[in-house]
C-alpha positions in Angstrom: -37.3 -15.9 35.0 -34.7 -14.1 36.7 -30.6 -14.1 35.7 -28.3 -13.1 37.9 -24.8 -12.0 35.9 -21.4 -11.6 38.3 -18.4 -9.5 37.3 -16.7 -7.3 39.3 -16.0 -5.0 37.0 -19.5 -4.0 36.2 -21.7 -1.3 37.4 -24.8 -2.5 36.7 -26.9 -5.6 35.3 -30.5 -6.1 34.4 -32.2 -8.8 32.4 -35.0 -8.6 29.3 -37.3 -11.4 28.4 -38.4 -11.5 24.0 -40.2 -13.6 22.0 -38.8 -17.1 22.6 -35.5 -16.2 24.5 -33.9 -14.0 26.7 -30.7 -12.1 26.9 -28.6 -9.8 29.9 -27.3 -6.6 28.9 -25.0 -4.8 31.2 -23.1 -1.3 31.0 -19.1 -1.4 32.4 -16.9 0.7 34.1 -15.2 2.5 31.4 -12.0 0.7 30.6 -8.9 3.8 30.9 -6.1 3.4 27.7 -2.7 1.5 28.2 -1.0 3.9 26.4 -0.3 5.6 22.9 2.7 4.5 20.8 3.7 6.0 17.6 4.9 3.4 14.7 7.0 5.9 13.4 9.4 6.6 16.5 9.2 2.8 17.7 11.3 0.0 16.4 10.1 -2.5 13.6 9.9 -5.9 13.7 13.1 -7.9 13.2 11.6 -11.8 12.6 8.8 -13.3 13.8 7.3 -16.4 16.5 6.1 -19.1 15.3 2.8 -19.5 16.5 0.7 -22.8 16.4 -2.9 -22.1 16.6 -4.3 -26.0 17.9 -8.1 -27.0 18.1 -9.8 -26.2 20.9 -11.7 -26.7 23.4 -10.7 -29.7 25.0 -7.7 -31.2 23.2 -9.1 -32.9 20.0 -12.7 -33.2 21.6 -13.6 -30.4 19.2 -12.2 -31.8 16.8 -13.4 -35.3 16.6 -17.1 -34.1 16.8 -16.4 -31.8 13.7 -14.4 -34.5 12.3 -17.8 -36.7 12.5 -20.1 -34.5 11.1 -18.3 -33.8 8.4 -17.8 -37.8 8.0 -21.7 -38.3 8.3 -21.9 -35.4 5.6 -19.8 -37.2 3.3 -21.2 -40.5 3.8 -25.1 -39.0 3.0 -23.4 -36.5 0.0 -20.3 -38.2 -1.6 -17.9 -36.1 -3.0 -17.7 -36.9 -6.7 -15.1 -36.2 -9.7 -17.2 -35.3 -12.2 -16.5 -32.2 -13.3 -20.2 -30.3 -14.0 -21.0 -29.2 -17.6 -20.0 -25.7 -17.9 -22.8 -23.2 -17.4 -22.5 -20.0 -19.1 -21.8 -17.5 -16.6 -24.6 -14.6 -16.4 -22.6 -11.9 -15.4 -19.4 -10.4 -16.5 -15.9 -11.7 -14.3 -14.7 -8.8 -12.1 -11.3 -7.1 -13.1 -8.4 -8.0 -11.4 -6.7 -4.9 -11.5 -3.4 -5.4 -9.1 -2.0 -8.2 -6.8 0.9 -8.7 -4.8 2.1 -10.2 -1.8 0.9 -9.5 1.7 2.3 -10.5 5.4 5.0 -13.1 5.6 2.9 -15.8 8.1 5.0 -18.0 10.2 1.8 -19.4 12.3 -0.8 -21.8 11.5 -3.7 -21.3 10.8 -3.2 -18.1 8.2 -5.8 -15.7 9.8 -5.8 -12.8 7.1 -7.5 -9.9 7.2 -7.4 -6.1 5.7 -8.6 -2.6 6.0 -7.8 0.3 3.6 -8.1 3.8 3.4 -8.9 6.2 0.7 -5.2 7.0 0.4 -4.8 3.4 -0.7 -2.7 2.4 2.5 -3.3 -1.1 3.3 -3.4 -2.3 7.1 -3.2 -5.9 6.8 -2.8 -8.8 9.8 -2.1 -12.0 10.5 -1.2 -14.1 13.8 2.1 -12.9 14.2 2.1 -9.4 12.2 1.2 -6.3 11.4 1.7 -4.8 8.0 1.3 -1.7 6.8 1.6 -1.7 2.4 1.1 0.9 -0.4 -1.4 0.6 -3.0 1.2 -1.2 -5.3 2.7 -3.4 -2.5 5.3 -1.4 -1.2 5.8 -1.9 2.7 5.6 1.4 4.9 5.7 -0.1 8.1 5.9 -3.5 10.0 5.7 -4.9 13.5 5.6 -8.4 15.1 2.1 -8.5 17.4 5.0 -9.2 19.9 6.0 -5.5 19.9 3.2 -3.9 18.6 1.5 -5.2 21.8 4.5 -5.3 24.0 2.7 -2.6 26.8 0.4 -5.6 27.8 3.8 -7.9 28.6 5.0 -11.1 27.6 2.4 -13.9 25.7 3.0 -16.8 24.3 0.5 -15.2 21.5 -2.1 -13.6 19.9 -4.8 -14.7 17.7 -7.7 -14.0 15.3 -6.7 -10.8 14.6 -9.3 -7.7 12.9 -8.8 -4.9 11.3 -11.4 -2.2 10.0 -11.1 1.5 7.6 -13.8 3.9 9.6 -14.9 5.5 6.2 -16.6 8.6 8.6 -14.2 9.2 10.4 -11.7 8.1 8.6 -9.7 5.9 10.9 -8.8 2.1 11.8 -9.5 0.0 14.3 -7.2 -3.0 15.3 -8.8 -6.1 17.8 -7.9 -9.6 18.8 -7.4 -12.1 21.5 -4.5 -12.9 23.9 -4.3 -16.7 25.0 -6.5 -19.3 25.5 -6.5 -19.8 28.8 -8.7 -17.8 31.9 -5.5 -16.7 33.6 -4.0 -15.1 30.7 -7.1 -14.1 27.7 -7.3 -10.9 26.9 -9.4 -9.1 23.9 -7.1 -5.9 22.6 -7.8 -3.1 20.7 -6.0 -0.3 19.2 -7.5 3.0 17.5 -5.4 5.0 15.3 -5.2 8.5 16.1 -5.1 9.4 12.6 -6.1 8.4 9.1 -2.7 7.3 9.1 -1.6 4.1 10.1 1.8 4.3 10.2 1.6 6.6 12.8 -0.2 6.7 16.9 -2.4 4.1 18.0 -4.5 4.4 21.2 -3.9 0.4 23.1 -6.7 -0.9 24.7 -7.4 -4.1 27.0 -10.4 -5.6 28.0 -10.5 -9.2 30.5 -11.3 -12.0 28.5 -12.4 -13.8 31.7 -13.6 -11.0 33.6 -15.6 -13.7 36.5 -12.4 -16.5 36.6 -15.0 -19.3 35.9 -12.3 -20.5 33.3 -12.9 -19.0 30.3 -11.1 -17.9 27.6 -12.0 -15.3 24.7 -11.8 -16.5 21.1 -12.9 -16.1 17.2 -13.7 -12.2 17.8 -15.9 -10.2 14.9 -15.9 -6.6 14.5 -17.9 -4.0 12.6 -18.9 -0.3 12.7 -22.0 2.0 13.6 -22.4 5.7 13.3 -21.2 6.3 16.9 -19.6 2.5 17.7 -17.6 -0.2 17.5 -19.5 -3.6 17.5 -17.5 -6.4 18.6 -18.3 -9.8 18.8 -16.9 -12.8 20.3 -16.8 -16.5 22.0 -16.7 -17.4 25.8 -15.0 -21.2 25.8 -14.3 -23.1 28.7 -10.5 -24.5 28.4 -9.8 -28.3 29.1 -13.5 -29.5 28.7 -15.3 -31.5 26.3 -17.4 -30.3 22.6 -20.6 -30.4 24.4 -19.6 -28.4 27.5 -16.9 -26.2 25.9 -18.8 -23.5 23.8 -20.5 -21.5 26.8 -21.9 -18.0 24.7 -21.2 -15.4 22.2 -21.1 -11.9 23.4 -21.7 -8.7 21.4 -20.1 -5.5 23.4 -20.7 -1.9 21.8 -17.9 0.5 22.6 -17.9 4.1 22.0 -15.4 4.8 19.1 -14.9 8.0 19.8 -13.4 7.4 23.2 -11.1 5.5 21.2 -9.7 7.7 18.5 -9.3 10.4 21.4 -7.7 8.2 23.5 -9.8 8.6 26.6 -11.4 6.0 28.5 -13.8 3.3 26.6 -17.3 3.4 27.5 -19.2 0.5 26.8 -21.9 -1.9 26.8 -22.4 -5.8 26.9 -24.8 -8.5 25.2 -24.6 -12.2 27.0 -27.0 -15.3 27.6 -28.6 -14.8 24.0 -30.7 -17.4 23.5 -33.4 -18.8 21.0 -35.5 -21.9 22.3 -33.7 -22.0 25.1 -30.3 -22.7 23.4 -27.4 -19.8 23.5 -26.7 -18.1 19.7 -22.8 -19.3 18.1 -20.9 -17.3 16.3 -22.9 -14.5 16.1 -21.7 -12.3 13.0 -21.8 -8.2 13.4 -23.1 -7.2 9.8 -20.9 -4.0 8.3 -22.6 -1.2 6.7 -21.6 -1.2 3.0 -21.2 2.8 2.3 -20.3 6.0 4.6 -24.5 6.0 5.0 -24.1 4.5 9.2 -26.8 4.8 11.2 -26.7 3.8 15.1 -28.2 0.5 14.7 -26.5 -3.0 13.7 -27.5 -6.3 12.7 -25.6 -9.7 13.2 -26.1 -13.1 12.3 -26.0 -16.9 13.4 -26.4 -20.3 12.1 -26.2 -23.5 13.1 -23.1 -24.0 12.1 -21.9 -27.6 13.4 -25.1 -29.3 11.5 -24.8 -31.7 8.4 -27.6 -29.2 7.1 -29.9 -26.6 8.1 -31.9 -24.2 7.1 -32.3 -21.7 10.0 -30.5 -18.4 10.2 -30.6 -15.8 13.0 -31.3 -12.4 12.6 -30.1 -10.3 15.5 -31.0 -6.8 16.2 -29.2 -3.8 17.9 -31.5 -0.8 17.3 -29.5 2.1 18.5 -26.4 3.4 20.8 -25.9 1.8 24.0 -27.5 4.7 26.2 -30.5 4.7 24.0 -33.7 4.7 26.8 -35.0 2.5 24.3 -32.6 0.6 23.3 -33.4 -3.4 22.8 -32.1 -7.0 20.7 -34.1 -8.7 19.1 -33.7 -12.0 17.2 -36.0 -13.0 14.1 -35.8 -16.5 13.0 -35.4 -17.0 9.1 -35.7 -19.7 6.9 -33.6 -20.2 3.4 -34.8 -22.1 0.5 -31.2 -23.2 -0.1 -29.7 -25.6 2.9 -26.2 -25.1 4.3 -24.4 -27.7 6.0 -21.0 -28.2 7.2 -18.0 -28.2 4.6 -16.2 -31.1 4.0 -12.3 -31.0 4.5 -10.9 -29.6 0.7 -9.1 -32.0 -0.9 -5.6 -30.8 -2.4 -2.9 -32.7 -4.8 -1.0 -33.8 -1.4 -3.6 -34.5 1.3 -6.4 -32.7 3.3 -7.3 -28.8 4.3 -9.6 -28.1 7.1 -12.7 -26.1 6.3 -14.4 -25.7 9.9 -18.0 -25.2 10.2 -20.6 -23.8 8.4 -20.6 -20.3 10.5 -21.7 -16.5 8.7 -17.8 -15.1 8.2 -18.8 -12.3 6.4 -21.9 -9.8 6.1 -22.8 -6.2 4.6 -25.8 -4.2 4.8 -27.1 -1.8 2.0 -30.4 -0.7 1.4 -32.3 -2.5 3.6 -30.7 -5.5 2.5 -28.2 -8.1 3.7 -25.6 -9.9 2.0 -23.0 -12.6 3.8 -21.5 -15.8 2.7 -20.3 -18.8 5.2 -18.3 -22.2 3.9 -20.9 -25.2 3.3 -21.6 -28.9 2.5 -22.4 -28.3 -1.8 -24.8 -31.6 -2.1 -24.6 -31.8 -5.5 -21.1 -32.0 -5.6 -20.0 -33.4 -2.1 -17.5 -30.8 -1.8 -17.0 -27.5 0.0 -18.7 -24.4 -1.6 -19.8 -20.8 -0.9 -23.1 -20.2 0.8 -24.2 -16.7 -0.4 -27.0 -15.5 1.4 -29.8 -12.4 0.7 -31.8 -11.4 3.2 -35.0 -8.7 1.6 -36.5 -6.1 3.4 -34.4 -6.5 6.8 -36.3 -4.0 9.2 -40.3 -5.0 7.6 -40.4 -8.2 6.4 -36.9 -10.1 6.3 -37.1 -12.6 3.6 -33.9 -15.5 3.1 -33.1 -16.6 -0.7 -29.3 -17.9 -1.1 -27.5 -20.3 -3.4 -24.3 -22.2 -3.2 -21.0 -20.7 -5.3 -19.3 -23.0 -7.4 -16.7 -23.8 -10.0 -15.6 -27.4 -11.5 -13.8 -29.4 -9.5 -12.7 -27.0 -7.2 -13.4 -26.8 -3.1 -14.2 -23.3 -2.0 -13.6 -22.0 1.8 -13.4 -18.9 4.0 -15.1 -16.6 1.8 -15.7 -12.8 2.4 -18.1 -10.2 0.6 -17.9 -6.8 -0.4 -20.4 -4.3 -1.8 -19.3 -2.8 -5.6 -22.7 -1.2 -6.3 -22.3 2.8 -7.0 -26.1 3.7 -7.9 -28.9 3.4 -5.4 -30.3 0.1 -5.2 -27.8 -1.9 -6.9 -27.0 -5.1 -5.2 -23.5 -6.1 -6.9 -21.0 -7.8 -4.8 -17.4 -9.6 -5.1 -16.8 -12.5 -3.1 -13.7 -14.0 -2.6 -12.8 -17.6 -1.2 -10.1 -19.8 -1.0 -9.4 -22.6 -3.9 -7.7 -26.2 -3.7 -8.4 -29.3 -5.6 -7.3 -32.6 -6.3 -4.9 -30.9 -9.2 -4.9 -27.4 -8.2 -2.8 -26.1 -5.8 -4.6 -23.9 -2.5 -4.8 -20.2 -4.1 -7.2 -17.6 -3.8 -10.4 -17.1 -6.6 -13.3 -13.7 -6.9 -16.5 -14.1 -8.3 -18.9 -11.4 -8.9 -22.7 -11.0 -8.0 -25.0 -9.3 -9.6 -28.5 -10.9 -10.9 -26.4 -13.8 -11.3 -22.8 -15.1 -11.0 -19.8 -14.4 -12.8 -17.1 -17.1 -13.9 -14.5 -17.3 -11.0 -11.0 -15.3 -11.6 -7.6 -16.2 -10.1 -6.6 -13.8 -8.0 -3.4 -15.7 -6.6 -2.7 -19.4 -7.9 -1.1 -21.8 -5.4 2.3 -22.8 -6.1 2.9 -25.3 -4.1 0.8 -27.8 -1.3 0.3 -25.9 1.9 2.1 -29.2 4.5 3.1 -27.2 7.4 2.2 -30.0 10.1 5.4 -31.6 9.1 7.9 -28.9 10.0 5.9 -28.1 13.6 3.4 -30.3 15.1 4.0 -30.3 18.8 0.4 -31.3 19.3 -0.3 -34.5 17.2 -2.5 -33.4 15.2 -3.7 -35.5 12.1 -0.5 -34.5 9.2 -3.2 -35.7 6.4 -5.5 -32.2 7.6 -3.9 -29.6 7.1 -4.8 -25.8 9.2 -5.7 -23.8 6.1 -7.3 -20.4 7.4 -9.7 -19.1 9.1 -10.8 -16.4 7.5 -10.1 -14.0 4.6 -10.1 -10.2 4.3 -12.3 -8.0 1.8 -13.2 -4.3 1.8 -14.6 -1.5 -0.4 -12.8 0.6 -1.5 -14.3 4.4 -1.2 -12.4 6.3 -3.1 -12.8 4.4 -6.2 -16.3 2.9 -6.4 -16.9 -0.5 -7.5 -13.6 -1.5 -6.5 -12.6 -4.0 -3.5 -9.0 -4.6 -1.7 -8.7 -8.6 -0.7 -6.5 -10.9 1.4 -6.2 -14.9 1.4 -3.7 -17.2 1.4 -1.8 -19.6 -1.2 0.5 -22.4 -0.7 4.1 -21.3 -1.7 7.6 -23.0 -2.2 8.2 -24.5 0.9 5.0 -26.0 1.1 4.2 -22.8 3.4 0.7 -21.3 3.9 1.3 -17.5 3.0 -0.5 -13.7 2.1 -1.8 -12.4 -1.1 -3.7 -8.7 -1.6 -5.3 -8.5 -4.7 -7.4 -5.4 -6.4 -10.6 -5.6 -8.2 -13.3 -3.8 -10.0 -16.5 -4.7 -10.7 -17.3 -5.5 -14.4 -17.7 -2.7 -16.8 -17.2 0.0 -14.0 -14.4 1.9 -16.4 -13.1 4.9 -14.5 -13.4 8.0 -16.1 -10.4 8.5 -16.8 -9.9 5.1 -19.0 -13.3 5.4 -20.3 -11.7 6.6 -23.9 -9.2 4.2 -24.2 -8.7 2.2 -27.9 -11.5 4.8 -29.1 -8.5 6.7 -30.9 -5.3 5.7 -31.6 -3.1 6.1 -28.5 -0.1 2.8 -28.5 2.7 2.8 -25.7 6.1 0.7 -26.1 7.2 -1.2 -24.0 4.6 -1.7 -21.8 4.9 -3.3 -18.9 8.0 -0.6 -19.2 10.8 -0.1 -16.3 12.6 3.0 -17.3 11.5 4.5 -20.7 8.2 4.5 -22.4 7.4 5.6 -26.0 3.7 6.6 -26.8 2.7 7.4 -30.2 -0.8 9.0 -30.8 -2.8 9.6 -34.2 -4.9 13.5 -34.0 -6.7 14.7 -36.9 -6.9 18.2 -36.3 -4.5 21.5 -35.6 -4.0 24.4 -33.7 -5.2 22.7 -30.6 -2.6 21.9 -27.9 -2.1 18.3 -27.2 -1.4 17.3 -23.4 -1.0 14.1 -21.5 -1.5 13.3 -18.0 -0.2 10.5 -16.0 -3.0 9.0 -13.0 -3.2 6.4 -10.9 -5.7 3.7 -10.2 -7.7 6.5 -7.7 -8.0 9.0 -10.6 -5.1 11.4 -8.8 -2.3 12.9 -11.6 0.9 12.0 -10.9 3.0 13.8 -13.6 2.3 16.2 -16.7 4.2 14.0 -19.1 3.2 16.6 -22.5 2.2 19.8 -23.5 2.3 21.0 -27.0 0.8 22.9 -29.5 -0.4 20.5 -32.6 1.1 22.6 -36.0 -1.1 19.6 -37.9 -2.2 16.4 -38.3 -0.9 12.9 -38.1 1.1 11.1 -35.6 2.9 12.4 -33.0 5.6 10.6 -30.7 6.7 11.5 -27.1 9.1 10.0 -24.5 8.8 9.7 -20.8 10.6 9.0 -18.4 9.1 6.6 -16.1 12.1 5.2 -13.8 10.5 7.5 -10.4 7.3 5.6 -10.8 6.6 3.1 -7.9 5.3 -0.4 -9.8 1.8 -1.0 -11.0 -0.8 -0.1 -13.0 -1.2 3.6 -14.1 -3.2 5.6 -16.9 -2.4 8.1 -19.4 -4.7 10.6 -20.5 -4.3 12.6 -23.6 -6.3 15.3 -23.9 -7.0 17.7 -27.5 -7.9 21.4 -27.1 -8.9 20.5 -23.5 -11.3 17.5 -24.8 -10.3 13.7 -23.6 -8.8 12.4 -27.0 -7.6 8.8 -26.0 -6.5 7.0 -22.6 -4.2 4.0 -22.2 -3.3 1.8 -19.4 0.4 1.1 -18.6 2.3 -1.0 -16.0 5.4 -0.4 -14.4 7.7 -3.3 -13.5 
């Protein structure tokens, strides 16, 4: 069998033939860079457009199908109120070190997502903004997608946005669409030119209907090889029907390095992936948990849209797109645990939407594979967390998974990060967003190690999310609310066994907003809280504002007594004491702590030069 793929802008096409499917690969003419702007000269954002993100394709035809298999769901696994018996959790509940709010969101659905560098600076999107935050919440810089993205002209918006921290090379990668029609789509991308992000960015823009067949680009997926950028997303036809509208998901590989130089991107495509003759959906690229890349990169697809399955794809990219041998394959693997698609989450008001059942989220580690997708939970009839293992990915890939719950609670849009610090360790944290009947929509982390932890609050809703009733130009159902599409989760590497986060919560207003939260994996203690309450070291007041008082017991002399003031990274921030002990007892000292940004900090005290006691404090 012989495909023939159009495009003008390619240079050359050629098609390969694997077990049960085929797919066309094709290398483009090397897309040149809109232009560099620097955050720090340019002007911030002052307000935002509201964007309303509608279902597509085809009007409500996407929607009513969804909207039936998620009523044929309910009718074969009826959601019921009884609340489960409590099962003692097997693992310790992750720490939730810090939280605070994210970007302001003016558009529906909340799209969140997050990257972070070692210097704890937090890039995090949504549809409408960019936000750059410190470690403790403190904005650094902000633009509206509107300027941020103002080289490419006027749109009426921008979408699905994606953010990743290159941990390598120690940089970050912006991408998302433009529009959602032929005329106008658009998939952008921007490369800082630094490790900082408040600083240049390289602009980027690739046709998101490169052979006018009317097409438009949407739901795009990024993650990151040793030498490459691996971006993922959907071709839909606009105006057309469910069954017609999906037409493929393509994979391109981009050189990264073009990008952080600023010179033209090479790249490569992926299109017509099939399996038994039927095209692969929202096909997920799979990060690498650590710094330890290689050229390869997995993905993975489901069959998302069914009221349950078993069947997961395993795709395969095994090297840099001018590898002589370079090849996809897909493997076909089946889980003992069944997804299906979620029902809508009920909340004290009315209704959220959950989507499908598609992989959002994936890392790779040790030859294994970790993701988590929304699903049908059978036992309860309400929406869970599929968590998914996959053994011995490049021998013998083997599927276990189970579905994440917690009382009465619905679960949706979960993400999943790597906390292990030792090889072989298989610890994660996955995050999801929470609603209920009598809860109001927040944001929840449970960890994974042999077993599940108890879920922990990151951000509790305070309020129903009912944004259809201040802007609904559609006329879309006001009892189903857009609740998210995603959320945002990433390792963080300067402090192993630690994870930034992003979701939403429903706030006064009844508005759907942004919420970062910061946690560590159960009994990870830093090294420099390891001694804490092991010798008598109190602080008052604490949380403090301007003033603290810290008292501390020693039970020798002659040795000089010093305390040290650190962060959450494990970097000193001040030398609050230094004093030779004339004998034993207690001892009081004063500090100052009015300069210090708010958050959570750490004071060690230190005894001829030997850690003596730590203690953590937080700054209001």
């Amino acid at each position: 069998m012989r495909k023939i793929l159009i495009a003008i802008i390619l240079i050359s096409t050629y098609v390969l033939v694997f077990s049960q499917g085929t797919y066309s690969t094709t290398i483009g003419k090397p897309v040149q860079k809109l232009r560099t702007i620097d955050m720090k000269t340019q002007q911030g954002s002052d307000g935002f457009i509201q964007y309303l993100e509608y279902p597509k394709p085809g009007g409500e035809s996407y929607q009513r199908f969804l909207m039936s298999q998620k009523e044929k769901a309910t009718q074969l696994f009826p959601q019921n109120d009884i609340e489960l018996p409590k099962i003692r959790a097997s693992e310790d509940p992750p720490e939730l070190l810090n939280n605070f709010w994210g970007n302001s969101q003016n558009g529906i659905p909340l799209d969140n997502h997050l990257a972070v560098n070692r210097e704890s600076q937090i890039v995090t999107v949504v549809n409408t903004q960019l936000l750059v935050v410190g470690p403790t919440g403190v904005w650094q810089e902000d633009y509206s997608l509107d300027d941020f993205w103002s080289e490419l002209g006027e749109s009426e918006r921008y979408f699905d946005p994606r953010v990743i921290y290159d941990p390598i090379e120690d940089r970050f990668i912006i991408a998302m669409v433009q529009e959602s029609e032929c005329s106008g789509s658009n998939i952008v991308f921007a490369f800082s030119d630094t490790n900082d992000p408040t600083g240049a960015w390289h602009l980027y823009q690739f046709d998101g209907c490169p052979q006018d067949n009317g097409i438009f680009a949407d739901f795009p997926m990024i993650a990151l090889s040793r030498d490459e950028l691996f971006f993922t997303y959907n071709a839909v036809f606009e105006d057309s029907t469910w069954q017609t509208g999906f037409n493929e998901t393509l994979i391109y590989q981009i050189n990264k390095f073009d990008g952080y130089a600023g010179d033209s991107l090479r790249w490569r495509s992926w299109s017509d992936i099939t399996h038994n003759n039927r095209k692969l959906r929202y096909i997920c690229p799979v990060k690498y948990a650590t710094e330890d890349m290689s050229s390869e990169c997995y993905f993975l697809s489901n069959r998302s849209f069914d009221i349950q399955n078993d069947t997961v794809f395993l795709v395969h990219i095994n090297g840099s797109m001018d590898d002589p041998k370079l090849d996809l394959t897909v493997k076909v693997l089946r889980s003992d645990q069944a997804y299906g698609v979620p029902p809508s989450a009920k909340q004290p008001l009315d209704f959220l939407q959950t989507n499908d059942a598609r992989v959002l989220d994936a890392f790779f580690v040790d030859d294994h594979i970790q993701f988590v997708s929304s699903t049908m939970d059978p036992i309860t009839g309400r929406s869970g967390v599929f968590h998914g293992i996959i053994s011995d990915v490049s021998v013998a890939p083997s599927l276990t998974a189970q579905i994440v719950r917690n009382g009465s609670d619905h679960f949706a849009y979960p993400g999943i990060a790597y906390t292990g610090v030792l090889p072989g360790e298989r610890d994660a944290i996955i995050i999801a967003s929470h609603a209920s009947p009598t809860r109001f929509p927040g944001n929840s982390a449970v960890y994974f190690n042999e077993g599940y932890s108890d879920w922990v609050t990151i951000k509790e809703g305070l309020r129903v999310i009912d944004m259809f009733k201040v802007n609904n130009p559609f006329g879309l159902d006001p009892t189903l609310e857009r609740w998210g599409d995603y959320s945002g989760i990433q390792r963080q590497y300067a402090e192993e066994g630690t994870v930034y986060t992003v979701s939403s919560y429903g706030k006064p207003g009844s508005l759907n907003d942004s919420w970062i939260g910061y946690l560590r994996r159960p009994g990870e203690a830093s090294s420099i809280i390891d001694k804490e309450n092991e010798n008598s070291l109190n602080a008052f007041p604490n949380p403090a504002s301007a003033y603290i008082t810290f008292d501390v017991e020693v039970d020798v002399e002659g040795k000089v007594l010093e305390a040290e003031l650190y962060d959450l990274h494990g970097r000193m921030i001040q030398n609050v004491f230094s004093r030779s002990v004339s004998r034993e007892g207690p001892i009081r000292f004063h500090y100052n702590s009015s300069s210090l940004e708010p958050g959570t900090y750490v004071l060690n005290v230190t005894l001829g030069g030997v850690l003596w006691a730590s203690k953590s404090i937080v700054i209001q």
